[in-house]
MDTraj code that builds the backbone (N, CA, C; nanometers):
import mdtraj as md
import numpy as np

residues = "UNK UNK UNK UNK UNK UNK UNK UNK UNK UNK UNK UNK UNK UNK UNK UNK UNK UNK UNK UNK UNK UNK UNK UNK UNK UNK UNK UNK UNK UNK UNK UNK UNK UNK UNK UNK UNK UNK UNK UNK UNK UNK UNK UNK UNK UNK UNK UNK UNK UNK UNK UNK UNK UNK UNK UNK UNK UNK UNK UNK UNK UNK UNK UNK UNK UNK UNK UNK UNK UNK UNK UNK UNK UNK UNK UNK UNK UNK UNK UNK UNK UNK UNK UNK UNK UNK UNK UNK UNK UNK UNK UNK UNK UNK UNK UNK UNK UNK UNK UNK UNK UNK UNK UNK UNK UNK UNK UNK UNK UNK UNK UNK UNK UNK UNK UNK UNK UNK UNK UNK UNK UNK UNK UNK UNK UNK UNK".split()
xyz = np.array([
    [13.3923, 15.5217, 8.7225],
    [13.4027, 15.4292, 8.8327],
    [13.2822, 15.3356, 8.8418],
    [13.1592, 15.3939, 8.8091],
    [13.0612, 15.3148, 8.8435],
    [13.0308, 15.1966, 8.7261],
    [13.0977, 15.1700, 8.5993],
    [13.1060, 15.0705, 8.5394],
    [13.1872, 14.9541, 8.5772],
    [13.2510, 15.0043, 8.6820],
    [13.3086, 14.8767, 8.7126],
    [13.3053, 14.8077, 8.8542],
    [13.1598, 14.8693, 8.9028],
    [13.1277, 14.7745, 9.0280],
    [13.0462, 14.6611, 8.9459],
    [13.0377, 14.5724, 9.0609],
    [12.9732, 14.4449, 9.0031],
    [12.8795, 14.3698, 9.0974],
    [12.7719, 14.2722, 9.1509],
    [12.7287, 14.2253, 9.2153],
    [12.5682, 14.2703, 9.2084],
    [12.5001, 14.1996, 9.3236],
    [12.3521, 14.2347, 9.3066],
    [12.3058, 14.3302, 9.4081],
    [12.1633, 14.3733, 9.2965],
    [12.1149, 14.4556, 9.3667],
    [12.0269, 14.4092, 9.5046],
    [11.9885, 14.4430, 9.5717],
    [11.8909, 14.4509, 9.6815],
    [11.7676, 14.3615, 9.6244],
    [11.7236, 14.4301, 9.5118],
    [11.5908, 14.3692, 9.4821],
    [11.6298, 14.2381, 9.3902],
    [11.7338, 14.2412, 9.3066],
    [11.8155, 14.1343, 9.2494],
    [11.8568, 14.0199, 9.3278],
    [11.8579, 14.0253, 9.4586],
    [11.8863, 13.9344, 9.5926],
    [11.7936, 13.8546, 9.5991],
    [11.6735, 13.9409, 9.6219],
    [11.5672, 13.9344, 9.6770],
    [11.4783, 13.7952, 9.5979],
    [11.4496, 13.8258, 9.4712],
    [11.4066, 13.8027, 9.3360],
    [11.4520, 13.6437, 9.3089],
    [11.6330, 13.6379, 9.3562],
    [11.6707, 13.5239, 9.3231],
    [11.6428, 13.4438, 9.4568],
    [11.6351, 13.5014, 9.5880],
    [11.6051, 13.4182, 9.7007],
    [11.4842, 13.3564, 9.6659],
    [11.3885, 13.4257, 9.6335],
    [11.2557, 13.3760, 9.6148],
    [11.2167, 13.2682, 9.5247],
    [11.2716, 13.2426, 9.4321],
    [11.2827, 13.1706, 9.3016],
    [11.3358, 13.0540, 9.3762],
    [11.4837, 13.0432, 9.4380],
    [11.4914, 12.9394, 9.4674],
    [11.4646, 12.8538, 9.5803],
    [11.3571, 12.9407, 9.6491],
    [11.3062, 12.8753, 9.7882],
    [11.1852, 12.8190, 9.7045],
    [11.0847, 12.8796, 9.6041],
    [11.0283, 12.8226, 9.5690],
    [11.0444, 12.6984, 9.4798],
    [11.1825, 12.6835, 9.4214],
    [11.2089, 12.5372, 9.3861],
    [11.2854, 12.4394, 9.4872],
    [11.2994, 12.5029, 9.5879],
    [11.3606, 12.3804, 9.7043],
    [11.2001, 12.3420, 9.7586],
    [11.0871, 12.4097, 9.7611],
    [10.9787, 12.3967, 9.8100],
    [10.8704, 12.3048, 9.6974],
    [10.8891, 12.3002, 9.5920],
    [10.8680, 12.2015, 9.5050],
    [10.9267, 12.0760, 9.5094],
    [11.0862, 12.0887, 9.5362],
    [11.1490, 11.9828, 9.5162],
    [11.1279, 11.8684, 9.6600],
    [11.1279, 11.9658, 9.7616],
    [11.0537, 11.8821, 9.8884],
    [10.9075, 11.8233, 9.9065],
    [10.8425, 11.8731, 9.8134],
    [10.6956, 11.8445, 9.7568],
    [10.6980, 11.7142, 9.6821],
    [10.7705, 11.6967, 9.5926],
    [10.7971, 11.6033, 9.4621],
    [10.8378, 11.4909, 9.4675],
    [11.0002, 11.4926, 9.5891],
    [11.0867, 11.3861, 9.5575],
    [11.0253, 11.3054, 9.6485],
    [10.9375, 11.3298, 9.7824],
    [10.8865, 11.1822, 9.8518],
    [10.7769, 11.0681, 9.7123],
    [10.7136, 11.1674, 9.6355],
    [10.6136, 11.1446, 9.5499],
    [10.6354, 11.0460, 9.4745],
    [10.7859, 11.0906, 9.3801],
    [10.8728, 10.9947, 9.2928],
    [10.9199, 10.8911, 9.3684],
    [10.9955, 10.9330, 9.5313],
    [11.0209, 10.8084, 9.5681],
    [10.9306, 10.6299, 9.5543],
    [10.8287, 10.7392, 9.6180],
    [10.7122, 10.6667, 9.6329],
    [10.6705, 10.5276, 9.4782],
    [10.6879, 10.6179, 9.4365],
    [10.6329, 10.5646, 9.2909],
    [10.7551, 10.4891, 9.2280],
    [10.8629, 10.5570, 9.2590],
    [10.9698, 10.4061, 9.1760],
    [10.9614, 10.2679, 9.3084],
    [10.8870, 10.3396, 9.4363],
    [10.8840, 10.2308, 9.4680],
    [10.7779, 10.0779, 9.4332],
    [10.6593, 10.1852, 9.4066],
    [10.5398, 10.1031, 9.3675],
    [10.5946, 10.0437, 9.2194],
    [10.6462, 10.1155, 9.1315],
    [10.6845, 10.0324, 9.0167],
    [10.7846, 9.9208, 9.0379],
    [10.8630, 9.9330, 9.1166],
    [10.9514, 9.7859, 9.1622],
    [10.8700, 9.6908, 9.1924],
    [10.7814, 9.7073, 9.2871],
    [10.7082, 9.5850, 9.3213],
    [10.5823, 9.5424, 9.2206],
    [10.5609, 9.6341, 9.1531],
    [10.5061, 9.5746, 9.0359],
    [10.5958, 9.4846, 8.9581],
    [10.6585, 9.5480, 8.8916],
    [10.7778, 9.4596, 8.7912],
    [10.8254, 9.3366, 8.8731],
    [10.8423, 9.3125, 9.0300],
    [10.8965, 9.2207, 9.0435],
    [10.7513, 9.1205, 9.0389],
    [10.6845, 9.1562, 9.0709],
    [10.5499, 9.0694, 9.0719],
    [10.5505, 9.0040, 8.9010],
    [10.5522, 9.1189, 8.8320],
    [10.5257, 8.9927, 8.6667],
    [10.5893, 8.9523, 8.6669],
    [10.7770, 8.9380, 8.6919],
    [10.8529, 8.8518, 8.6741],
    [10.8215, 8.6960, 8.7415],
    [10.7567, 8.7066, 8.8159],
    [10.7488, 8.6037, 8.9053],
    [10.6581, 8.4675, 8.8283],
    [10.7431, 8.3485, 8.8415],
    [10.6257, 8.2550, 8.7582],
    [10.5006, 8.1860, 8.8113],
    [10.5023, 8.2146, 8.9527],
    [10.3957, 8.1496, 9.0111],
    [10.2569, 8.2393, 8.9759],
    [10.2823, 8.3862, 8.9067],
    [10.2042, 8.4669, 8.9300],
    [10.0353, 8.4430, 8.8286],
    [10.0190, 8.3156, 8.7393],
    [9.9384, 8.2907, 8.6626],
    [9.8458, 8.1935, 8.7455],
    [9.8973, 8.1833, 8.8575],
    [9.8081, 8.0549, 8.9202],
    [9.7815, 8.1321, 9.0371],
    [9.7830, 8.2481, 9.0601],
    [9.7604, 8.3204, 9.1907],
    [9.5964, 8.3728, 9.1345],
    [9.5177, 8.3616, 9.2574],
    [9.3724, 8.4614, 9.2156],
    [9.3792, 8.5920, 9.2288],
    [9.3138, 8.6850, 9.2138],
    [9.3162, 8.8459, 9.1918],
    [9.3215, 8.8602, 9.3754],
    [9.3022, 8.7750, 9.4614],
    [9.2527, 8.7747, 9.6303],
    [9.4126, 8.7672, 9.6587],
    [9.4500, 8.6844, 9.5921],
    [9.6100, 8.6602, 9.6519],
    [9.7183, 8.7582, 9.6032],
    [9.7053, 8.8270, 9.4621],
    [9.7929, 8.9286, 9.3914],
    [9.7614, 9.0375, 9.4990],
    [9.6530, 9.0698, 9.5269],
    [9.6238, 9.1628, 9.6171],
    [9.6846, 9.1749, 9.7425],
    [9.6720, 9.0856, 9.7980],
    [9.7356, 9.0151, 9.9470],
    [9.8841, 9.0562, 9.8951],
    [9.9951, 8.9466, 9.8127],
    [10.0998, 8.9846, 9.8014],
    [10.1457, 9.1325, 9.7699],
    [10.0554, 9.2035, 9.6889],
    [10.1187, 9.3203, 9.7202],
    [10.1055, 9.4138, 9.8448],
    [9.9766, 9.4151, 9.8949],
    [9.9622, 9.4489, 10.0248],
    [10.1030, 9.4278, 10.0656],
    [10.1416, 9.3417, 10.1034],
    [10.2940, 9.2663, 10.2183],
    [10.3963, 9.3370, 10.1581],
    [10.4160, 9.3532, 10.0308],
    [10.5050, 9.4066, 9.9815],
    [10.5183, 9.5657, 9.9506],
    [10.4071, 9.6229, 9.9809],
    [10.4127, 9.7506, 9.9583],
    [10.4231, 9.7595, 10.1626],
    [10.3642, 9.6742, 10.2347],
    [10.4440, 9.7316, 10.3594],
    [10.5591, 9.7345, 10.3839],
    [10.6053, 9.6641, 10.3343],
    [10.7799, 9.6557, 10.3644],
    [10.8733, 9.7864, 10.2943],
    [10.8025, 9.7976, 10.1563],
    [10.8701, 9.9401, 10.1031],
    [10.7842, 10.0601, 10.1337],
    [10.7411, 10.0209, 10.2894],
    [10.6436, 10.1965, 10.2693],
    [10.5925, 10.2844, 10.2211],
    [10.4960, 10.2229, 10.0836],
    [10.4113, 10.2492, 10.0133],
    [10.2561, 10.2913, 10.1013],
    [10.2445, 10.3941, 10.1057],
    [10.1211, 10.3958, 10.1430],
    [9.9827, 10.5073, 10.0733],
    [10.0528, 10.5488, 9.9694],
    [9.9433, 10.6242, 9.8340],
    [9.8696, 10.4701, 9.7874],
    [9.9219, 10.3902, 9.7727],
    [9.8701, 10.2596, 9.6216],
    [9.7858, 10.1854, 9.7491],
    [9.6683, 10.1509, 9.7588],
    [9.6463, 10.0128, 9.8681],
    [9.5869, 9.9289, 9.7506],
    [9.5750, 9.8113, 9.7893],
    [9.5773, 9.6870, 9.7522],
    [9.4520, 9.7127, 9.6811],
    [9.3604, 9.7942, 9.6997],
    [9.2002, 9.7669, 9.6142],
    [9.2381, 9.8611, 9.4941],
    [9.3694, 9.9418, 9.4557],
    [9.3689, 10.0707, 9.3979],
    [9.4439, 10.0101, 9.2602],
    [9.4683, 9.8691, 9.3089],
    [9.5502, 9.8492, 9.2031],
    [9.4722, 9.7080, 9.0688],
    [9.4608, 9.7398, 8.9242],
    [9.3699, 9.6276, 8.8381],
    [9.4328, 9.5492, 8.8050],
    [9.3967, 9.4121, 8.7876],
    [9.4467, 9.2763, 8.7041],
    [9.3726, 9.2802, 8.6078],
    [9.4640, 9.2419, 8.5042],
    [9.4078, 9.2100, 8.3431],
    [9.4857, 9.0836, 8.3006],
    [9.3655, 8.9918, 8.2989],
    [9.4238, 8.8500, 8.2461],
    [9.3718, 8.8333, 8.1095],
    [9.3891, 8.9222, 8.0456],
    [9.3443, 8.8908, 7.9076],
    [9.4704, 8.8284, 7.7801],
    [9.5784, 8.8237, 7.8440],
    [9.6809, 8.8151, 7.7889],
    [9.7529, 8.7162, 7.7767],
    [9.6983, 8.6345, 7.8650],
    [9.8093, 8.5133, 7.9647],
    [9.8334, 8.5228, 8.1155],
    [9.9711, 8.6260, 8.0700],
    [9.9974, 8.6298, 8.2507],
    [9.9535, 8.7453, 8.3087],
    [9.8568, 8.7581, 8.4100],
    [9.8192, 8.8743, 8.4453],
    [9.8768, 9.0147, 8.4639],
    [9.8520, 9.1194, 8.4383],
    [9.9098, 9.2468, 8.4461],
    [9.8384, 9.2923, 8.5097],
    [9.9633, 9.3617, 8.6148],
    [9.8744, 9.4179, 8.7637],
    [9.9350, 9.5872, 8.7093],
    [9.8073, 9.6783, 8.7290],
    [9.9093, 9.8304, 8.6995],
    [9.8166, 9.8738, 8.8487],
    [9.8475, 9.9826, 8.8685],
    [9.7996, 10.0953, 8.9361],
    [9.8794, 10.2357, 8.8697],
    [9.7577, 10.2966, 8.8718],
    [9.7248, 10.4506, 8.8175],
    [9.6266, 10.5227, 8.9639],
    [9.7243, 10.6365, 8.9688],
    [9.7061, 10.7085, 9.1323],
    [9.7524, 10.8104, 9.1224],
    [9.7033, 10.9296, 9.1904],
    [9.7458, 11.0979, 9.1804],
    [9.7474, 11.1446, 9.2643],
    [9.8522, 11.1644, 9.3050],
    [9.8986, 11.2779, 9.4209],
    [9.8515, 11.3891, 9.4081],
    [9.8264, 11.3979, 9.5375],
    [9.7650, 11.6022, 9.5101],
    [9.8831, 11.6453, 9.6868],
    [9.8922, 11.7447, 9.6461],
    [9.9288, 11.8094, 9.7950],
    [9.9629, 12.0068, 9.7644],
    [9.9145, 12.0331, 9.8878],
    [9.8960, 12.2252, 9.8922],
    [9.9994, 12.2442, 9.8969],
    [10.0131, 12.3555, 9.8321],
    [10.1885, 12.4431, 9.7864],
    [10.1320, 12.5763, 9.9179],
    [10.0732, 12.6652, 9.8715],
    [10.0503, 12.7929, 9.9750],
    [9.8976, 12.8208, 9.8975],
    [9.8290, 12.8295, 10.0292],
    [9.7016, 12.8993, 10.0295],
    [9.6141, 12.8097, 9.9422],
    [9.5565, 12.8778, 9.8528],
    [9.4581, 12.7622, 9.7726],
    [9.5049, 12.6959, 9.6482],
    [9.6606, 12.7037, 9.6263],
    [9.7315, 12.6593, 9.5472],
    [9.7796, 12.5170, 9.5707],
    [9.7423, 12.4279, 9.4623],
    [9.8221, 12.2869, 9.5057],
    [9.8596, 12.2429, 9.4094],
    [9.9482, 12.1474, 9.4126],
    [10.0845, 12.0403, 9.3258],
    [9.9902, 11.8811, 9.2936],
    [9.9385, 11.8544, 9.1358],
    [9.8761, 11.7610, 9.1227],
    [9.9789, 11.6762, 9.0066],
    [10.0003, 11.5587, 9.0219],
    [10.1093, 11.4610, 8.9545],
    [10.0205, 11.3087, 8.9764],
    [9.9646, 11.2906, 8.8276],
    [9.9592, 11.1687, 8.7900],
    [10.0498, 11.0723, 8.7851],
    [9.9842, 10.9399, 8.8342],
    [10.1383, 10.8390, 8.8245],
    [10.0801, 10.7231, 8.7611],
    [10.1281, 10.6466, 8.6835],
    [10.0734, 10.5222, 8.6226],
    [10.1802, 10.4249, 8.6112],
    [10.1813, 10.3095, 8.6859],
    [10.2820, 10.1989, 8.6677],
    [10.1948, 10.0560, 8.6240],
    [10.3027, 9.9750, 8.5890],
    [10.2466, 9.8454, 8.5521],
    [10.3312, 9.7360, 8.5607],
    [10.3209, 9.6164, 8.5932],
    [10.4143, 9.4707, 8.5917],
    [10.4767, 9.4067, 8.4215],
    [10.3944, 9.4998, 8.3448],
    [10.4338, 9.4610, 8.2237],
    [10.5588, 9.5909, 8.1511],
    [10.6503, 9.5624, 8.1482],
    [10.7495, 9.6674, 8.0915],
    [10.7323, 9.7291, 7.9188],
    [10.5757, 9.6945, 7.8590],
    [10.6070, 9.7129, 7.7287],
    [10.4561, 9.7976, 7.7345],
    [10.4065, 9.8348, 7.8388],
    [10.3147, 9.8808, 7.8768],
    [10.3024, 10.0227, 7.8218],
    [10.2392, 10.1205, 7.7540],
    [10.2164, 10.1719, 7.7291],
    [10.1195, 10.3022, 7.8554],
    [10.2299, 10.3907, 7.8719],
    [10.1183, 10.4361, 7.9655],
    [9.9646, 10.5203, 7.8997],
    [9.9170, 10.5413, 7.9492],
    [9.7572, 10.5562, 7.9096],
    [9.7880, 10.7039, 7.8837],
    [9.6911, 10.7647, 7.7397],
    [9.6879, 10.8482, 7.6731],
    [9.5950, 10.9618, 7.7650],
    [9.6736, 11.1354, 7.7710],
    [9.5974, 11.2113, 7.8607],
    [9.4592, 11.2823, 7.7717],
    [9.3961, 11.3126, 7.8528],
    [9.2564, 11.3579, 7.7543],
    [9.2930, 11.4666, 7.7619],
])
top = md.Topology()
chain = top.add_chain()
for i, resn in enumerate(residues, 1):
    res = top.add_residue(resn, chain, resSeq=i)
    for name in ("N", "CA", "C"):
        top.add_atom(name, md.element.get_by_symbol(name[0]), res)
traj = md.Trajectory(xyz[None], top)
């Protein structure tokens, strides 16, 4: 008879509750993070597309994104966090920024993010 009960044990319950509270507890950790960041990469990318953007000074790229990261409720990236590189032609604005935030006790969740206005951009090599 007893080969043919089936289901979990007590501690088998237990084991799998835990597992997946700790990935709903990651995943509530994570997805504002990513939001965040495909948002900052939109307003990058829309910024290089833009043709006025070679005659703007590093005072005004700044400014425009400021305005534009208020509107998409960006508030990890501020306007001083982010570099222009006019070595190219048309300036490339990236920001590179890292989230940190506490999981339990002295444990915390650290995620590098690196975006850029140039789509052929290479993100930067980890040491």
């Amino acid at each position: 008879m007893k080969s043919q009960q089936r289901g979990l044990t007590m501690f088998g319950f237990l084991f799998v509750a835990v597992v997946l509270v700790f990935v709903a507890m990651l995943a509530m950790k994570l997805v504002p993070a990513y939001i965040e960041f495909f948002s900052v990469k939109k307003i990058l990318a829309t910024m290089g597309q833009e043709s006025e953007l070679r005659s703007k000074s590093n005072a005004e790229i700044r400014s425009d994104f400021s305005r534009r990261a208020n509107v998409g409720y960006v508030t990890v990236v501020k306007p001083e966090d982010i570099s222009i590189d006019r070595r190219g032609g048309a300036p490339v604005i990236s920001a590179d920024y890292t989230f940190r935030t506490k999981l339990v006790g002295n444990v915390s969740l650290v995620v590098d993010f690196s975006a850029s206005s140039d789509p052929n951009a290479a993100p930067p090599e980890i040491e």
